[in-house]
C-alpha positions in Angstrom: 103.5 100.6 103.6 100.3 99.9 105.0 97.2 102.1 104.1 94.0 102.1 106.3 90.1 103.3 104.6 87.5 103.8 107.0 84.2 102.2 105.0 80.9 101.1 106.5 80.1 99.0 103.2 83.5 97.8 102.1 83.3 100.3 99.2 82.7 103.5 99.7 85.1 105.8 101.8 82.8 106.4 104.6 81.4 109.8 104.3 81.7 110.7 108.3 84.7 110.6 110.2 87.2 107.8 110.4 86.8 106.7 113.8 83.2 106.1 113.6 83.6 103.7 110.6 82.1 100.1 110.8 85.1 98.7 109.2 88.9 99.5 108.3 90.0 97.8 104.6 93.9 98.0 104.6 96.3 97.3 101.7 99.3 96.8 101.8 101.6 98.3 99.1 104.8 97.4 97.8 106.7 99.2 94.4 103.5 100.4 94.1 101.5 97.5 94.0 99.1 95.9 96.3 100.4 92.9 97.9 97.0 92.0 99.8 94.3 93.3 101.7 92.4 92.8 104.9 89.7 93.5 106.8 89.2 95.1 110.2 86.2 95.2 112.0 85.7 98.8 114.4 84.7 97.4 118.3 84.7 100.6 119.2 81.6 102.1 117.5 78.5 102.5 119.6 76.0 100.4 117.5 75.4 100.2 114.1 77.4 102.9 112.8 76.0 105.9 114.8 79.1 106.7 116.4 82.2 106.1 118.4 82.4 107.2 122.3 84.9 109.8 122.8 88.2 109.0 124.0 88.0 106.2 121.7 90.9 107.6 119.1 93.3 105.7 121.1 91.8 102.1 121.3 91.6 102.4 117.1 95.3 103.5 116.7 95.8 100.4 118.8 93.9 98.5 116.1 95.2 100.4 113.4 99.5 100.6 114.8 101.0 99.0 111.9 99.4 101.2 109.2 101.5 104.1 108.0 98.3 106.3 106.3 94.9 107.1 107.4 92.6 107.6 104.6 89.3 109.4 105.1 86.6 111.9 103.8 86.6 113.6 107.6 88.5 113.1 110.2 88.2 114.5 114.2 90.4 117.2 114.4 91.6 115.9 118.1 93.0 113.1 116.3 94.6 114.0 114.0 97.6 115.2 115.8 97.8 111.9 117.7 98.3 110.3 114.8 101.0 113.2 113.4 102.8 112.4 116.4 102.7 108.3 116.3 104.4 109.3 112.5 101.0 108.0 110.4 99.8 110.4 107.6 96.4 111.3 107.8 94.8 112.1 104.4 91.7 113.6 103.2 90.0 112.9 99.6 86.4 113.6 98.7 86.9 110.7 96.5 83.8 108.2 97.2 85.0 104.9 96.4 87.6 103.2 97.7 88.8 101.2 94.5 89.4 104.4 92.6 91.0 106.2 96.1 93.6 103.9 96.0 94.1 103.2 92.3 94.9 107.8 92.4 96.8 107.1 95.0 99.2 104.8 93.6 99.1 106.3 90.1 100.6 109.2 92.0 97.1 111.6 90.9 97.4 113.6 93.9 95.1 116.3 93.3 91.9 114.6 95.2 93.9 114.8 98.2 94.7 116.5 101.3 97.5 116.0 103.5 98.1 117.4 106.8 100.5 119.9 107.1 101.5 120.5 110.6 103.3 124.1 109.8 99.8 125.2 109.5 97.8 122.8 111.1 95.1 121.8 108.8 94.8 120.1 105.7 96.5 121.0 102.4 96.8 120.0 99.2 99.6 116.8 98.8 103.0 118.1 97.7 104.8 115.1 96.8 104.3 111.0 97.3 103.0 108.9 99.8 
């Protein structure tokens, strides 16, 4: 399983929504474990951070096609069911740093964590695992 943060300084979970983030760290998890991680750079933001054009949703979950979950603070909500559809799992956490995002995640601490629930269409509180 792949997991993809959106960050701006290879840290923190960027604060703003996914799409507009300068970079995308993903790890990939096994048992568990992190097997390795990598870097993406975002060509899709405007300049700088300050955005992403619209329409641009797309063109990332090109970049992004072999990750399975979509970690973020915020999210746009046209994108989200894109990536519902393509069978990713977006998540929500108002966690800040990465390191600690992921280390909750694969302890199985759930409770910093939304998940999308498409019964209801909007984010919920994680029942269950990754």
């Amino acid at each position: 399983m792949k997991i993809a943060v959106g960050t701006d300084d290879l840290n923190a979970i960027r604060s703003g929504h996914f799409g507009e983030s300068r970079f995308f760290k993903i790890f990939t998890v096994e048992n568990g474990q992190i097997m390795t991680q990598e870097i993406r750079e975002n060509p899709f933001i405007v300049s700088q951070g300050e955005g992403h054009e619209h329409g641009q949703a797309k063109n990332i979950m090109q970049l992004l096609k072999d990750c399975d979950v979509f970690l973020a603070r915020s999210m746009g909500m046209h994108s989200i069911p894109k990536l519902v559809e393509k069978g990713k799992k977006p998540m929500l956490t108002r966690i800040n740093r990465i390191d600690e995002a992921i280390s909750r995640l694969l302890s199985e601490q759930y409770g910093d964590f939304k998940c999308f629930n498409t019964q209801g269409m909007k984010f919920m509180p994680c029942a269950g695992g990754l």
